[in-house]
C-alpha positions in Angstrom: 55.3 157.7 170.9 51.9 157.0 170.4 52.5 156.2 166.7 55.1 153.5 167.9 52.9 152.0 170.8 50.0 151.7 168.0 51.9 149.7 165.8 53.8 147.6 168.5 49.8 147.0 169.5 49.0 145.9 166.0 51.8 143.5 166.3 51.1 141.6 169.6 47.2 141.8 168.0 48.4 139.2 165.8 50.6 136.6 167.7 50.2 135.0 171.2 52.9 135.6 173.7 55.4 133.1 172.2 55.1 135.6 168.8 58.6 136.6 169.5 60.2 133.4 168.7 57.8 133.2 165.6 58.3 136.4 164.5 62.3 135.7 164.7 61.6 133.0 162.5 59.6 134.8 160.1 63.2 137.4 159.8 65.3 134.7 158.9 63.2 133.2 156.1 62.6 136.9 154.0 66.1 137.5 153.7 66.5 133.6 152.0 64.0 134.3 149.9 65.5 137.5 149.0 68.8 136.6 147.8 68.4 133.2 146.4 67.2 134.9 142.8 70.2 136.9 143.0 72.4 133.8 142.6 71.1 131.2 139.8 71.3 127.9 141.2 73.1 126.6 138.9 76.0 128.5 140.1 76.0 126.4 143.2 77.8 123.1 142.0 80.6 125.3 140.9 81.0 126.6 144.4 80.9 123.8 145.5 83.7 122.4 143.1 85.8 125.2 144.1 86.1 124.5 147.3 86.7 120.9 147.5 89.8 121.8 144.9 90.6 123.8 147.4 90.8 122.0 150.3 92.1 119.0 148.1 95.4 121.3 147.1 95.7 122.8 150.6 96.0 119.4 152.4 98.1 117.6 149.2 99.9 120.9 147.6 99.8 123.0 150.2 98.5 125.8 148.8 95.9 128.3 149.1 93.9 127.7 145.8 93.7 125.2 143.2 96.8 123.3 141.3 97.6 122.1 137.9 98.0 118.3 139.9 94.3 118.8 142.0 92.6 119.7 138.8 93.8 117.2 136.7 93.6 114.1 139.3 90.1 115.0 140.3 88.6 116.3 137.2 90.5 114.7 134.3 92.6 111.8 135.2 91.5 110.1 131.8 92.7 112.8 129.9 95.9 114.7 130.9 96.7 116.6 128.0 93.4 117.8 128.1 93.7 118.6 131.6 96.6 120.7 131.2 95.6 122.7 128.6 92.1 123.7 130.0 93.8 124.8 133.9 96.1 126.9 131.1 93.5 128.6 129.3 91.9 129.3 133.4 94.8 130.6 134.5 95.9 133.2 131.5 92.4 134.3 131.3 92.6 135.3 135.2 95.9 136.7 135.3 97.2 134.5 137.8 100.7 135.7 138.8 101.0 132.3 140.9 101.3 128.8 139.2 98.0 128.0 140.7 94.4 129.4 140.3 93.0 131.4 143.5 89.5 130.0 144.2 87.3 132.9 143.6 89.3 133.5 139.5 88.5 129.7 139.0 84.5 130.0 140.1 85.0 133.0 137.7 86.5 130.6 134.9 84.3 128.2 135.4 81.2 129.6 135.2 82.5 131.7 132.0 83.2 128.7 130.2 79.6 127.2 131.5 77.9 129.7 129.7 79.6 129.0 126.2 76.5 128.3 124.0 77.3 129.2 120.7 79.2 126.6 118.8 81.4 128.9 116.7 82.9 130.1 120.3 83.1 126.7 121.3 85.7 126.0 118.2 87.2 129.3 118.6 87.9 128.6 122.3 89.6 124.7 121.4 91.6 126.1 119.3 93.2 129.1 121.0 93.4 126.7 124.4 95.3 124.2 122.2 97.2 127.4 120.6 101.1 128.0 121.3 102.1 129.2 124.4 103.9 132.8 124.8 103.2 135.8 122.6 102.1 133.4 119.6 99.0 132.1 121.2 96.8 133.0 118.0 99.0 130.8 116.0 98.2 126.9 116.2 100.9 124.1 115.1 99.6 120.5 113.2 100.9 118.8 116.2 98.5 121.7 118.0 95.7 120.5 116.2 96.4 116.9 116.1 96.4 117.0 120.2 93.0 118.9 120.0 91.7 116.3 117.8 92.8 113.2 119.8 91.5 115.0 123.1 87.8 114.6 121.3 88.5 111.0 119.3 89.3 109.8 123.1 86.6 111.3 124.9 84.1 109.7 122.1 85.9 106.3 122.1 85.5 105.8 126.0 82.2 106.4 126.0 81.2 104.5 123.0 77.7 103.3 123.1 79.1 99.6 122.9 81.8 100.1 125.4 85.1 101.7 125.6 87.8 100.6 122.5 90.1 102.4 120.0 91.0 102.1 116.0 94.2 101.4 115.1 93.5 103.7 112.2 93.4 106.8 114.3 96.7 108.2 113.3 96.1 107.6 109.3 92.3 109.4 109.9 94.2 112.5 111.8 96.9 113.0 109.3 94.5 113.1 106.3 92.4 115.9 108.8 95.6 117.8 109.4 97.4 117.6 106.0 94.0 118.7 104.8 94.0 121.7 107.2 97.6 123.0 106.7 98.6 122.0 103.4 102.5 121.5 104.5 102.5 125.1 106.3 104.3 124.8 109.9 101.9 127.3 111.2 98.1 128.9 111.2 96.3 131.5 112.4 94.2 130.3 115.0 90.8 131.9 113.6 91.9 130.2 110.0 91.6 126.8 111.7 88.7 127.2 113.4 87.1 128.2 110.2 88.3 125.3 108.4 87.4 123.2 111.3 83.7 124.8 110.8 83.5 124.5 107.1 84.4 120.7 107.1 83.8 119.4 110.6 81.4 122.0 112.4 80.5 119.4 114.9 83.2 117.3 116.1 84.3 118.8 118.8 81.5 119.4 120.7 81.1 116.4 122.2 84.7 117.3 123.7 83.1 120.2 125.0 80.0 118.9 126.5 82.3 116.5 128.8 83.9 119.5 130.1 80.4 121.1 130.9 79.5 117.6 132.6 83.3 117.5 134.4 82.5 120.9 135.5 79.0 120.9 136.8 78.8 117.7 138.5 82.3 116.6 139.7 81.8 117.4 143.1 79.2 114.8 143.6 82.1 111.8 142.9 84.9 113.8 143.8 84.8 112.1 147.5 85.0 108.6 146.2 88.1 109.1 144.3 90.1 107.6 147.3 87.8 104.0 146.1 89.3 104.0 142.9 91.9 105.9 142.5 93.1 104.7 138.5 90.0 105.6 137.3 90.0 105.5 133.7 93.4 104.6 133.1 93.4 101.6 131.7 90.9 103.2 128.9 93.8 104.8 126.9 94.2 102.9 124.4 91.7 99.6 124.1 91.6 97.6 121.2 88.3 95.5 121.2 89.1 91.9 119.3 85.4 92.9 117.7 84.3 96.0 118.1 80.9 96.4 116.4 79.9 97.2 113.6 83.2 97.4 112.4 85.2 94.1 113.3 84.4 91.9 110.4 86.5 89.3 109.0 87.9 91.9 106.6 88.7 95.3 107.2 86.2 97.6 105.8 87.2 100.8 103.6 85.0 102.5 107.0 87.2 102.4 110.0 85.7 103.5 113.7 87.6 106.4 113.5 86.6 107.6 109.8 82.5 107.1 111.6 83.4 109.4 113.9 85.3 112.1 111.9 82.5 111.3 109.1 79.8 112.0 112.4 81.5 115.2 113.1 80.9 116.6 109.6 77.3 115.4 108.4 74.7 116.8 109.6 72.8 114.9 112.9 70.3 112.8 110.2 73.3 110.3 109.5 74.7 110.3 113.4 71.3 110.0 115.1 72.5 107.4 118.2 70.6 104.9 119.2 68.2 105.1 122.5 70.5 104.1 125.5 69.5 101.0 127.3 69.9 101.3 131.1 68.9 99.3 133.9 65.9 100.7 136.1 67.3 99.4 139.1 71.2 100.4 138.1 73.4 101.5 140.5 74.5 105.3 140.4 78.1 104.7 138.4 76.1 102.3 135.6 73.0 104.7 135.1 76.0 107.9 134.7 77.6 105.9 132.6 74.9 105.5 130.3 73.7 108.6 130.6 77.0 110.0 129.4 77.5 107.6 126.7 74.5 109.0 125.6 75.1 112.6 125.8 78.8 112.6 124.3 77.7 109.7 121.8 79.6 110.6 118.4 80.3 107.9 117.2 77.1 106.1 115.6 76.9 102.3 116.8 74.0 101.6 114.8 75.5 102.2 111.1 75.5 98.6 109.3 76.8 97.6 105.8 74.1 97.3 103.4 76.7 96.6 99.9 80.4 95.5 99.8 81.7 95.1 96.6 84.4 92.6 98.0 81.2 90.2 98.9 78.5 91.2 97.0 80.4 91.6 93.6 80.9 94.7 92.0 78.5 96.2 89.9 75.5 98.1 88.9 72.9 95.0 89.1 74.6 94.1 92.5 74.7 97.8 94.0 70.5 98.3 93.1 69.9 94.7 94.7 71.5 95.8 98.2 71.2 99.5 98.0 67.5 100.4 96.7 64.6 99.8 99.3 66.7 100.9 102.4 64.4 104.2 103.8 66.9 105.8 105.4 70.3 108.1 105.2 73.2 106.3 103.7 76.9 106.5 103.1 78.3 105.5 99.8 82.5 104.7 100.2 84.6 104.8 96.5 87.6 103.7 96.5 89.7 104.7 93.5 92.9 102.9 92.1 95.2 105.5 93.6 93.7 104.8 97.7 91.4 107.7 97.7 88.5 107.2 99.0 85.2 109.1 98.7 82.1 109.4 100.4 79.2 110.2 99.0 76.5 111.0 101.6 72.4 110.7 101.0 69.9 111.6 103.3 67.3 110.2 101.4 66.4 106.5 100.0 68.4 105.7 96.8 66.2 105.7 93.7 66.5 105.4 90.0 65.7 108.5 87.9 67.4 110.3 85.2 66.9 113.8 87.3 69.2 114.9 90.0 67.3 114.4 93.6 68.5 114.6 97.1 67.6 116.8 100.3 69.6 119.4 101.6 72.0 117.6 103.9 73.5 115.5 101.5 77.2 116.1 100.7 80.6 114.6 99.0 83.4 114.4 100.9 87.1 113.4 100.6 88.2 111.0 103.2 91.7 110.2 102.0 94.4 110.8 101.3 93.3 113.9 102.8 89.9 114.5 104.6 87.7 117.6 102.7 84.0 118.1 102.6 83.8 119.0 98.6 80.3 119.5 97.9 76.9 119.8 99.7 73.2 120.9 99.1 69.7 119.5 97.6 69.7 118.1 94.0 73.0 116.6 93.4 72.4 113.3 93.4 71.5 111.4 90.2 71.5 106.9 89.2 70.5 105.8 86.0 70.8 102.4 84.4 67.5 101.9 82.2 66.4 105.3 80.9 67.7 105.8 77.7 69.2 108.7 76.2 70.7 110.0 79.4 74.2 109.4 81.2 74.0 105.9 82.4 75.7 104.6 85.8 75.7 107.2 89.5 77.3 110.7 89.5 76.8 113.7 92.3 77.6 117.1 92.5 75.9 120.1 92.2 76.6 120.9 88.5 75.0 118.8 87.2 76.8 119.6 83.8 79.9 118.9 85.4 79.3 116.8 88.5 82.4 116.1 91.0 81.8 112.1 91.1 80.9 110.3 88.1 80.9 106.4 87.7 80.3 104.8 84.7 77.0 102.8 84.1 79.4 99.2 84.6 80.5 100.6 87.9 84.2 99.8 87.0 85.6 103.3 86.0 84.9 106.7 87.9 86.1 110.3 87.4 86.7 112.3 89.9 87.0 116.3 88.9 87.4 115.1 85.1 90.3 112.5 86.1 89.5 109.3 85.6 90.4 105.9 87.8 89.8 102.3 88.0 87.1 101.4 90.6 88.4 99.1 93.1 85.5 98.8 95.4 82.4 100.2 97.1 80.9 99.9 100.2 77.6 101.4 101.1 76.3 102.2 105.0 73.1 102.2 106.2 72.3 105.6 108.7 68.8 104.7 109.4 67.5 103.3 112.8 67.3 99.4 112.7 63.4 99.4 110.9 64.7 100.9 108.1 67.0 97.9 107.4 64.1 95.2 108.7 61.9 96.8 106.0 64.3 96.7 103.3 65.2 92.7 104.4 61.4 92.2 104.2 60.9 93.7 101.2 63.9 92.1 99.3 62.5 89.0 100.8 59.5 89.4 99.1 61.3 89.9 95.8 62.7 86.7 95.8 59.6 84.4 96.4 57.3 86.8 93.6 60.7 86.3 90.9 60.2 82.5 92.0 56.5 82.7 91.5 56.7 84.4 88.1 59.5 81.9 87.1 57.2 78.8 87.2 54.3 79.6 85.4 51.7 76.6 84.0 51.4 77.7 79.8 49.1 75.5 77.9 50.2 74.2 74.4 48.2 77.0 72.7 50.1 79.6 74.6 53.1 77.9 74.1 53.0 78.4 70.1 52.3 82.1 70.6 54.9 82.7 73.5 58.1 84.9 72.0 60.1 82.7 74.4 59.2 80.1 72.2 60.5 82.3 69.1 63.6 83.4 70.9 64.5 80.1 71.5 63.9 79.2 67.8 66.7 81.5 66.8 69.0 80.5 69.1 69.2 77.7 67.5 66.9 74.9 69.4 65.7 72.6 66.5 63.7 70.2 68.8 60.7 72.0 68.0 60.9 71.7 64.5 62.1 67.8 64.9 59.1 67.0 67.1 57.1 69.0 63.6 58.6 66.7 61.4 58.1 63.4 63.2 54.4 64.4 63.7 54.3 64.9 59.8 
């Protein structure tokens, strides 16, 4: 007793009468502080998700969790397809013996598939959700594939940096990705396609999957103003901008919109590096998300530009070094051969004339058509010549150099590709680098032209006249003036 008096004295030592209420208050903040570590906050907007689902498919569906219709129409109404096979992948991975998901297995689901950071689970994952359905689910069709990959091209093109559009190319750029994959087999394991997909693409589809981390984790801020628009995103299915940049020019260029974004999903992040989003200050909250999204799901570069098109330029070695040399920056080189392939031959650094193989270790040859295959990559495989003697003369890459994969001839008109050769129809080069690295190169070629017009007006006095070659040159070619104007001073 006189233990427990002592330290109920000790306590009223310390607070005035009113210490009751104070000390009431004290007991409710310990335990807050206690168990918020225990739950990462992050956690929190998934709760939250959950139970707006919730109460959204208990007032519309009538059910005590979350439906296929709720999920989609609140979280993906852009994107159906993509809708329905996500809430599939949910719902096998809890078990659900109901065609809904209860609350608690979808906070579950959700903050699995939140903590996916390694990008070979991230492929493995696409592929099994787009995987058939029943016993076969590690076995993936083309048309399996082909609905994975037009998930991600659509989720790019909507938030292109320049505004939502489409390419009417798509469904050439996805056949030459699956054919590529399959090679006319109805069927594939579903770990042999995501390795394919890593060796050739290894980034394309994580744009896809950073939109479902942003669906996920921030949904249930703009789930309650649904009601205000309720088509949202509809009308972006299929837009076809009359001219999209940088690819609507008065001819169509061998580099569609939806080969940049397949080519982005390949290459390493030198030749996709987006542009710095330009936002408002004083935007509203849907303008400033929007932007910020474009941003973070950017995959398709907006700031690539055409630095040489043999269709305008001309085609040839003079005319590729006049357009192509001078540009600091990652490039894309585009050959297309007699029989509609085309090839891509990717640098990281600045083209330069050498009779030695250069190049860093991101650069690469790849196969865009009739079938889409990344063929070569690594440092040293590039190599241009056309003025040192006594080596090969014209541009070749590969890693051999004894045997390189591309060669074109020193004329640019004839090019082998593994030992087979073709006519050159044409050749477009791309510029990767941010927008200095073409000002410089304008400046500089600039600069070429006035010093060639400099040099080509040059004062020569009558002395240095008789002992310029030109003056001999033009001798033998026949000019007898100068001998004329001899004899008549004689």
């Amino acid at each position: 007793m006189g233990n427990h008096h002592g330290h109920g004295s000790h306590k009223s030592g310390e607070s005035t009468p009113t210490s009751q209420g104070s000390h009431r208050s004290i007991s409710r903040s310990v335990p807050n502080t206690d168990v918020q570590p225990e739950q990462p906050s992050q956690l929190f907007p998934v709760e939250r998700l959950a139970k707006i689902l919730a109460e959204k498919a208990s007032h519309e569906d009538h059910v005590h969790g979350i439906t296929l219709s709720v999920f989609t129409k609140y979280l993906f109404p852009r994107y159906p397809i993509l809708a329905d096979k996500l809430f599939a992948y949910f719902h096998k991975s809890a078990k659900c013996k109901n065609t809904y998901i209860d609350t608690q297995s979808f906070k579950q689901q959700s903050e699995k598939y939140l903590s996916i950071l390694d990008d070979e689970v991230v492929r493995d994952t696409f592929v099994k959700m787009f995987s058939s359905e029943g016993d076969s689910s590690d076995v993936i069709t083309p048309e399996g594939l082909r609905s994975l990959l037009m998930c991600g091209y659509h989720v790019s093109m909507d938030h292109y940096s320049e505004g939502p559009q489409m390419c009417l190319s798509i469904g050439k750029t996805l056949k030459a990705v699956v054919d590529s994959c399959f090679h006319t087999k109805n069927q594939l394991s579903a770990q042999f396609v995501s390795h394919w997909l890593a060796a050739n693409c290894p980034r394309l589809l994580l744009p896809l999957h950073r939109y479902i981390i942003h669906s996920l984790a921030t949904s249930y801020r703009t789930i309650e103003d649904y009601e205000s628009t309720p088509a949202a995103g509809l009308e972006l299915a299929t837009p076809v901008l009359e001219h999209p940049p940088p690819f609507g020019q008065k001819h169509p260029h061998l580099l569609q919109m939806s080969m940049s974004w397949l080519l982005a999903g390949a290459l390493p992040p030198v030749y996709s590096r987006p542009q710095k989003a330009h936002s408002p200050s004083n935007s509203g909250v849907g303008l400033s998300s929007t932007a910020f999204l474009a941003k973070l799901l950017c995959s398709v570069p907006s700031h690539w530009v055409v630095l040489y098109d043999s269709n305008d330029n001309g085609l040839g070695a003079n005319r590729f070094l006049h357009h192509v040399l001078s540009y600091k920056g990652p490039t894309l080189c585009l050959l297309l051969a007699e029989n509609g392939q085309i090839f891509c031959i990717a640098s990281p650094n600045e083209w330069k004339e050498s009779n030695h193989y250069w190049g860093g270790e991101d650069a690469a040859v790849i196969q865009l058509s009739p079938k889409f295959l990344l063929l070569e990559k690594g440092s040293k495989m590039l190599y241009l010549n056309t003025t040192v003697r006594g080596y090969p003369y014209g541009l070749r890459a590969g890693t051999d150099p004894r045997a390189p994969i591309i060669i074109v001839d020193g004329g640019f008109e004839k090019m082998e590709f593994k030992k087979i050769p073709y006519n050159l129809i044409r050749i477009e080069v791309w510029g990767c680098g941010d927008p200095v690295s073409r000002e410089t190169q304008l400046e500089i070629k600039k600069w070429e032209v006035k010093e060639a017009e400099r040099q080509r007006f040059v004062k020569l006095s009558a002395a240095d006249w008789l002992d310029h070659p030109d003056r001999y040159l033009l001798e033998l070619a026949g000019r007898p003036q100068y001998h004329q104007s001899q004899n008549q001073n004689q």
